[in-house]
Backbone as a chain_set.jsonl record, in Angstrom:
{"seq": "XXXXXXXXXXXXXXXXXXXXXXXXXXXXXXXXXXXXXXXXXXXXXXXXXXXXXXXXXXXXXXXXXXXXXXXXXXXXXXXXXXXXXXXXXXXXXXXXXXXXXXXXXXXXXXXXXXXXXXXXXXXXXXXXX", "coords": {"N": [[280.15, 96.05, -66.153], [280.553, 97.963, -69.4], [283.662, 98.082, -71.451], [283.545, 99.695, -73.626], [281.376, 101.671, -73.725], [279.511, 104.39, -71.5], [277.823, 103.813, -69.436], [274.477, 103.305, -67.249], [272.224, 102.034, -64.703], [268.704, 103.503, -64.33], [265.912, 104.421, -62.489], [263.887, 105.215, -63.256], [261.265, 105.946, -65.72], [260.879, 103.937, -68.916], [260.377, 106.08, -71.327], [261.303, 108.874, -70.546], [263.422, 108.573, -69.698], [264.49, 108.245, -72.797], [263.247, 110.573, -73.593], [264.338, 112.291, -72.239], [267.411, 111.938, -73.198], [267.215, 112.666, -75.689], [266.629, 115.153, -75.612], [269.024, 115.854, -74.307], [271.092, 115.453, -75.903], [270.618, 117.292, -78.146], [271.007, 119.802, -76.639], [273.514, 119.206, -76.708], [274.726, 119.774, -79.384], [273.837, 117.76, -81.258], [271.855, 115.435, -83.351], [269.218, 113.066, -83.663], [269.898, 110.663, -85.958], [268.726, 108.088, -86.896], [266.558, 105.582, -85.729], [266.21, 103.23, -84.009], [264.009, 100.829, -83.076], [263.75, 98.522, -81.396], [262.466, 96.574, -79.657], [260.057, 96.461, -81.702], [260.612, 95.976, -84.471], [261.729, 92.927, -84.082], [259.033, 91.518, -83.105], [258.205, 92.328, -85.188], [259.747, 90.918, -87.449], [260.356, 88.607, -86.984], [258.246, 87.662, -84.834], [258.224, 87.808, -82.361], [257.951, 88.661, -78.938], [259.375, 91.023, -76.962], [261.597, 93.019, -74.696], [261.682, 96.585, -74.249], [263.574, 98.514, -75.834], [265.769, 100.593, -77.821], [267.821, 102.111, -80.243], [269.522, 104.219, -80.452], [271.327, 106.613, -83.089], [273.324, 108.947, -82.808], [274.269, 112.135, -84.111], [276.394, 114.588, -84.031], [276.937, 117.06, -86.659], [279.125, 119.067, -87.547], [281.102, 117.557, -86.208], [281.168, 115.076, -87.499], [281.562, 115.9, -89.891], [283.857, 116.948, -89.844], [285.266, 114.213, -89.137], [284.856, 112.594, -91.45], [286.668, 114.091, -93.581], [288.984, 113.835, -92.42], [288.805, 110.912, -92.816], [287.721, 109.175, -94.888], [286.69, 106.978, -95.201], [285.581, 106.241, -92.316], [283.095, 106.596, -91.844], [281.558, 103.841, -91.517], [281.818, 103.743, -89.15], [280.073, 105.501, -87.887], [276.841, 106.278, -86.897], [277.311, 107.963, -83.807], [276.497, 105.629, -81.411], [273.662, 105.325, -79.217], [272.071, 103.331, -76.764], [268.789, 102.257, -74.99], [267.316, 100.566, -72.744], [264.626, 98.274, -71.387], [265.448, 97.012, -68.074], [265.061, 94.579, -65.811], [263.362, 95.926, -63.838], [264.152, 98.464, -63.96], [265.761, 100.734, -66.231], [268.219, 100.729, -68.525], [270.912, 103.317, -69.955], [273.122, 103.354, -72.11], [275.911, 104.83, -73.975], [277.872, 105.186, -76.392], [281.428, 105.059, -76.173], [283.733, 106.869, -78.091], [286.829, 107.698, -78.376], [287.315, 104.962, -77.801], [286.295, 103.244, -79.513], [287.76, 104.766, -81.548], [290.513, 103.739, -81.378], [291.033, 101.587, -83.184], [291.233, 102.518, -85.28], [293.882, 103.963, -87.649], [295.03, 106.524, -87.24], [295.852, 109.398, -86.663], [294.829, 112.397, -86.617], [291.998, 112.092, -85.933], [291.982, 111.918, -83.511], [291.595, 113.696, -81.674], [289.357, 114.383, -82.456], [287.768, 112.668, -82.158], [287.747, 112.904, -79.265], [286.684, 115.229, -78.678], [283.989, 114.561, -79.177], [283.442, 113.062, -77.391], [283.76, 114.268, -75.077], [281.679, 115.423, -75.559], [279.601, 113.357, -75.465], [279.372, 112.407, -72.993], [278.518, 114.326, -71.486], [275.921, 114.444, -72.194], [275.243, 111.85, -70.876], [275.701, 112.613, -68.348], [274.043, 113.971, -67.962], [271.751, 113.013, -67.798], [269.475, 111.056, -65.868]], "CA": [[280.279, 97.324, -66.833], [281.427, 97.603, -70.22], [284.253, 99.404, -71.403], [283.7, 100.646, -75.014], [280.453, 102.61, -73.704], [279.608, 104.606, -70.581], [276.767, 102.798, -68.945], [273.869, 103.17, -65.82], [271.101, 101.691, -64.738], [267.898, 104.613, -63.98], [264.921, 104.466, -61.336], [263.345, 106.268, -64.52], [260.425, 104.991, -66.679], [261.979, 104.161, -70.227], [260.269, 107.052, -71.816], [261.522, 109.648, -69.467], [265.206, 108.435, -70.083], [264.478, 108.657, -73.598], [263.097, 111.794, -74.258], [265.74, 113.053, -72.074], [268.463, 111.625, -74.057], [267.192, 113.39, -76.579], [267.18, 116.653, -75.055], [270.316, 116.654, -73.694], [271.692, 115.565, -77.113], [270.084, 118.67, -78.607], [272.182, 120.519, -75.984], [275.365, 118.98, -77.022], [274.643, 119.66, -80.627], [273.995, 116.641, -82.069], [270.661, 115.405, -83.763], [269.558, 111.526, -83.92], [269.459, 110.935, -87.084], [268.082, 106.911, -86.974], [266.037, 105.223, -84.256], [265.763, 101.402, -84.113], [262.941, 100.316, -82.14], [264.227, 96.46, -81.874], [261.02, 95.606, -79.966], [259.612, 96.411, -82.568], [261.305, 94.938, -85.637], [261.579, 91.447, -82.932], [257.745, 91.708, -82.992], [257.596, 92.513, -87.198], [260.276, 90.085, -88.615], [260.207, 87.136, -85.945], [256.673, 87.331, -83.91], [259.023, 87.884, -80.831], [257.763, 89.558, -77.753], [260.947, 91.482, -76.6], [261.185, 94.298, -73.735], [261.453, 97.948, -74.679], [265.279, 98.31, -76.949], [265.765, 101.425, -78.508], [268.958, 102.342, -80.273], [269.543, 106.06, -81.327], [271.747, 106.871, -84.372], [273.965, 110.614, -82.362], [275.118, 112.642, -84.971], [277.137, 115.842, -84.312], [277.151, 117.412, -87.871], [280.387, 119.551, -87.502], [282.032, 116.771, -85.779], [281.208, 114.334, -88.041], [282.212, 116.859, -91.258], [285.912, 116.77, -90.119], [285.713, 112.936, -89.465], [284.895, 112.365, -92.954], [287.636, 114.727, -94.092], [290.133, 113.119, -92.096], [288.983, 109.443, -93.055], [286.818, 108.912, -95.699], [285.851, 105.46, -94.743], [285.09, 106.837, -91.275], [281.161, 106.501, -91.918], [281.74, 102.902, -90.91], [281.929, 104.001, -87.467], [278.945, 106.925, -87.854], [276.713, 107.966, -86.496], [277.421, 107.468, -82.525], [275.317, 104.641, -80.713], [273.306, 105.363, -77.869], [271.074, 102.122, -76.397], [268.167, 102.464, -74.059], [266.279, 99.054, -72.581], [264.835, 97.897, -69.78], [266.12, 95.323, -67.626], [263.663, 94.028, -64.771], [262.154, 97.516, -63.1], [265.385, 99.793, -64.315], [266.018, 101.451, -67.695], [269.685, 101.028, -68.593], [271.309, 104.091, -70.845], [274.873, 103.342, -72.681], [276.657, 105.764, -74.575], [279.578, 104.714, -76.806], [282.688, 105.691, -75.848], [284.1, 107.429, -79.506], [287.557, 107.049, -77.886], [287.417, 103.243, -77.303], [285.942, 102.68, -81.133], [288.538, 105.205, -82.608], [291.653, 103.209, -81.407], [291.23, 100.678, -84.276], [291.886, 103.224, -86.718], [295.403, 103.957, -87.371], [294.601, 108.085, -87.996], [295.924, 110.336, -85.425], [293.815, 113.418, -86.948], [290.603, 111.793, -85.295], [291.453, 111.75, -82.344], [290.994, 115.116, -81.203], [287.355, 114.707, -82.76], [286.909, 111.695, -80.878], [288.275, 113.304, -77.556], [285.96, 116.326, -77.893], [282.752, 114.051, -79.136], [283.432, 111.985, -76.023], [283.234, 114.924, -73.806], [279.816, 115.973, -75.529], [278.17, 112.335, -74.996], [279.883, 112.231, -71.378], [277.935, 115.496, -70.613], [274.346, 114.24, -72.218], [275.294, 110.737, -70.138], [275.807, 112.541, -66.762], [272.854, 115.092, -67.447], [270.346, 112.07, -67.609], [268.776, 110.578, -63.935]], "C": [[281.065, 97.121, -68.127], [282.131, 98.78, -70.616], [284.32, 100.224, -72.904], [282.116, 101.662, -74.704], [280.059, 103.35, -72.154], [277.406, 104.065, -70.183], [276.255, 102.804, -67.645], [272.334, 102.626, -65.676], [270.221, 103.105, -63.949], [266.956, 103.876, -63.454], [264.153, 105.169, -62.297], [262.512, 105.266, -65.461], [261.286, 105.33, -68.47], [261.853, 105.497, -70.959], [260.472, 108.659, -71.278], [262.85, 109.714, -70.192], [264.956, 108.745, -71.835], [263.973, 110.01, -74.434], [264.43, 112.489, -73.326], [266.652, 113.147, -73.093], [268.355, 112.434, -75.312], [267.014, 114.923, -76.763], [268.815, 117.044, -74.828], [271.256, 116.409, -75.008], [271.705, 116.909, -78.211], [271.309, 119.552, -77.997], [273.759, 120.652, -76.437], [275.485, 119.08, -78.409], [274.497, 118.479, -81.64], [272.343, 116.077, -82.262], [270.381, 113.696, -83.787], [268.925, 111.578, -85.223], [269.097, 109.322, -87.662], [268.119, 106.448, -85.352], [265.564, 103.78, -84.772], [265.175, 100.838, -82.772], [262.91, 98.416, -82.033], [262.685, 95.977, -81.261], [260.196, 95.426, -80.813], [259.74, 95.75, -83.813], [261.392, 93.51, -85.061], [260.463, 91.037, -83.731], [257.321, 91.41, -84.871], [257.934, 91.122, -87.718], [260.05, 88.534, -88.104], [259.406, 86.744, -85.152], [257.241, 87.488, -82.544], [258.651, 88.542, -80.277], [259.111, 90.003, -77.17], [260.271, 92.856, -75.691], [261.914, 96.083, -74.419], [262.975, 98.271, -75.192], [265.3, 99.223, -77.864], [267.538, 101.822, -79.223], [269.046, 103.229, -81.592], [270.987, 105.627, -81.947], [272.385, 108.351, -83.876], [274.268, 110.599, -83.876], [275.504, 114.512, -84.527], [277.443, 116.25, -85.942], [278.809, 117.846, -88.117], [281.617, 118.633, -87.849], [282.654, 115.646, -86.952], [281.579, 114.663, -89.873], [283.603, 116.371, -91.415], [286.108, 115.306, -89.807], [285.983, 112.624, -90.546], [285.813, 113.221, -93.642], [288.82, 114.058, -94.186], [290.337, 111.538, -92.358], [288.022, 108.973, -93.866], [285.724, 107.826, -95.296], [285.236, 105.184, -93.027], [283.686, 106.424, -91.298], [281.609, 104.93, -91.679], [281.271, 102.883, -89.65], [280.841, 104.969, -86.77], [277.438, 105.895, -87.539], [277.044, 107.222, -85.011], [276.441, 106.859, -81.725], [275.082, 104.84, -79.264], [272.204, 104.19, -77.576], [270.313, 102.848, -75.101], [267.036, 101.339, -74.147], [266.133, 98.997, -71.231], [265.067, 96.876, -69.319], [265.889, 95.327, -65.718], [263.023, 95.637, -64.471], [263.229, 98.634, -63.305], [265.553, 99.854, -65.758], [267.735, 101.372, -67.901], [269.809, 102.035, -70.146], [272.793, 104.025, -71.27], [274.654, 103.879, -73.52], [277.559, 105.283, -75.5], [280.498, 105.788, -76.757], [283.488, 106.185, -77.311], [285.551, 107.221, -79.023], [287.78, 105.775, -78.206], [287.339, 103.05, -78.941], [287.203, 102.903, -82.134], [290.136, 104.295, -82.353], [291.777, 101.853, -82.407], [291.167, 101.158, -85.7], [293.242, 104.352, -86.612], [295.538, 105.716, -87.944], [294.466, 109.077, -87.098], [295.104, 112.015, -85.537], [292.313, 113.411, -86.139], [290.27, 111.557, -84.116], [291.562, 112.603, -81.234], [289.867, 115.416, -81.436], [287.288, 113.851, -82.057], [286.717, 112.241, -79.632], [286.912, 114.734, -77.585], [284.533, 115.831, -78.195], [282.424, 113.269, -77.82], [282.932, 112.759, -75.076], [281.898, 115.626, -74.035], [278.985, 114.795, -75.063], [278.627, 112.041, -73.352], [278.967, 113.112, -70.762], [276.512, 115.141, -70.776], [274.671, 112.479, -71.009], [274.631, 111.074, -68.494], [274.438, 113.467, -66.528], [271.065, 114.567, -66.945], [270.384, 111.107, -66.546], [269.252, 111.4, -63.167]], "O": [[282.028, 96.354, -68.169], [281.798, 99.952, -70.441], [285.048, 101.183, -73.161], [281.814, 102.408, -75.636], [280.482, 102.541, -71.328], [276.296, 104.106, -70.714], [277.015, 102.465, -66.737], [271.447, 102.834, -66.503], [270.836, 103.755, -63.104], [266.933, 102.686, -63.77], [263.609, 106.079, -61.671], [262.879, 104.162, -65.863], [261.888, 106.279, -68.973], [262.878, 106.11, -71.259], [259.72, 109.541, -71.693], [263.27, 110.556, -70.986], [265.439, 109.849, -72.089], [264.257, 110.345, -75.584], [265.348, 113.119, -73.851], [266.782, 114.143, -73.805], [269.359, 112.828, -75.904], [267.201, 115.647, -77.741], [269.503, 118.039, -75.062], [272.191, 117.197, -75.152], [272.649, 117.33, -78.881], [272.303, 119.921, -78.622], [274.648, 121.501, -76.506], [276.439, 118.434, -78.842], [275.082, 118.424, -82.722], [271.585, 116.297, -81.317], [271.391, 113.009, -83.938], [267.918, 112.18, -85.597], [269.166, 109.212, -88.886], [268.861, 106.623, -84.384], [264.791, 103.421, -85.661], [265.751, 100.51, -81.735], [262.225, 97.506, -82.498], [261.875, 95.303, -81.898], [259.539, 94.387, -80.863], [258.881, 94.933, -84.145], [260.967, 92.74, -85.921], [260.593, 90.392, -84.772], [256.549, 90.67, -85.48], [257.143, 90.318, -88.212], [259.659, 87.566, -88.756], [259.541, 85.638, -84.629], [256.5, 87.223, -81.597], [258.786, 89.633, -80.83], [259.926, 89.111, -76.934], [259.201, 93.456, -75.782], [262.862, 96.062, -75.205], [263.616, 98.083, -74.158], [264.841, 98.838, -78.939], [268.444, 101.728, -78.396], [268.849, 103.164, -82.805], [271.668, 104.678, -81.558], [271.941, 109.219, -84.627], [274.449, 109.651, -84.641], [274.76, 115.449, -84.817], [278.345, 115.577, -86.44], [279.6, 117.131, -88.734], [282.484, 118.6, -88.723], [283.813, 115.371, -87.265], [281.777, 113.852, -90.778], [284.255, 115.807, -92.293], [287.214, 114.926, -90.192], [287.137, 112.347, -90.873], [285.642, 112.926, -94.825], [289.512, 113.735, -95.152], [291.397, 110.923, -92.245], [287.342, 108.121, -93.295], [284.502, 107.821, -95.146], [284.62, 104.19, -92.64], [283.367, 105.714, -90.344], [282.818, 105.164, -91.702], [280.443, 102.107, -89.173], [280.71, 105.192, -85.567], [277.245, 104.824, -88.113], [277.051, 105.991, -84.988], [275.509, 107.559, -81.33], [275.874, 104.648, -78.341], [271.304, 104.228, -78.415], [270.831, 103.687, -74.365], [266.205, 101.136, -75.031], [266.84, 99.344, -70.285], [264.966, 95.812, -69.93], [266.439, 95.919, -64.789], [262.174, 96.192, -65.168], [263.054, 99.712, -62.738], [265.438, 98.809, -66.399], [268.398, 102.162, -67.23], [269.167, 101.789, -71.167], [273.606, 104.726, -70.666], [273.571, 103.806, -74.101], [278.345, 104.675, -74.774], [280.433, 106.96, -77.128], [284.107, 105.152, -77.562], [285.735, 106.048, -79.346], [288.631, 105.588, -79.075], [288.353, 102.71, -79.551], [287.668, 102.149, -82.989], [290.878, 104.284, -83.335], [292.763, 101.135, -82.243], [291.09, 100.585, -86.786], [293.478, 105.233, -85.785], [296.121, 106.0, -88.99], [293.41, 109.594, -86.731], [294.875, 112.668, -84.519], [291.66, 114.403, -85.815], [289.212, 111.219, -83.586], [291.61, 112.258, -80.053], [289.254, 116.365, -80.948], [286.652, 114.103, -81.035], [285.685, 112.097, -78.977], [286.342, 115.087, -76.552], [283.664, 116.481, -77.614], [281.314, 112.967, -77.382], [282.016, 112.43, -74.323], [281.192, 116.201, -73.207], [277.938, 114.946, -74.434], [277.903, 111.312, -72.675], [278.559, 112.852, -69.63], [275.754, 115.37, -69.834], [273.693, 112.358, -70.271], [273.807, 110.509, -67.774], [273.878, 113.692, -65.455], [270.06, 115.006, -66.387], [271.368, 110.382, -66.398], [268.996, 111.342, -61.964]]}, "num_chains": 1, "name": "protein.A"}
């Protein structure tokens, strides 16, 4: 298990977990606003056969307003990474923990946005399988 993201394996075909994810993100206000299809790019840049590797781009608008207020250079750390791959006959879905990331910036303002972005991707985490 790792600890900068919250992380499960699903009984769920990949595209299932992923349109979820993107429902329940909706829910929690937040839009994806880039989608990296790695099998794909694998496949483009390197001829690589690779298994199904998606990795959404969260963005809470609001949230991510008063980051950039409070830290300019913040977009570094934007937009919040969600992964979805499969691995043998299960779909794994990690989250990043906004928490875990923000403790390497020395900017106590952000981390009352982290703490309440955490509990929006905690709630699309637990709402999916």
């Amino acid at each position: 298990m790792i600890g900068y993201g919250f992380t499960k394996e699903l009984d769920l075909s990949y595209e299932t977990v992923k349109e979820a994810v993107v429902e329940e993100l909706k829910k929690e206000g937040f839009g994806v606003l880039t989608e990296i299809d790695v099998q794909a790019k694998l496949k483009e840049k390197l001829g690589i056969d690779f298994k199904k590797y998606v990795i959404l781009g969260a963005c809470n608008p609001p949230s991510a307003h008063q980051s950039i207020l409070a830290e300019e250079d913040i977009g570094l750390m934007l937009p919040c990474n969600v992964i979805i791959y499969e691995r043998g006959n299960k779909v794994v879905l990690s989250i990043i923990k906004p928490m875990v990331a923000m403790q390497m910036i020395a900017n106590p303002a952000l981390r009352s946005i982290a703490e309440n972005v955490e509990v929006k991707l905690k709630k699309v985490f637990d709402a999916v399988g």
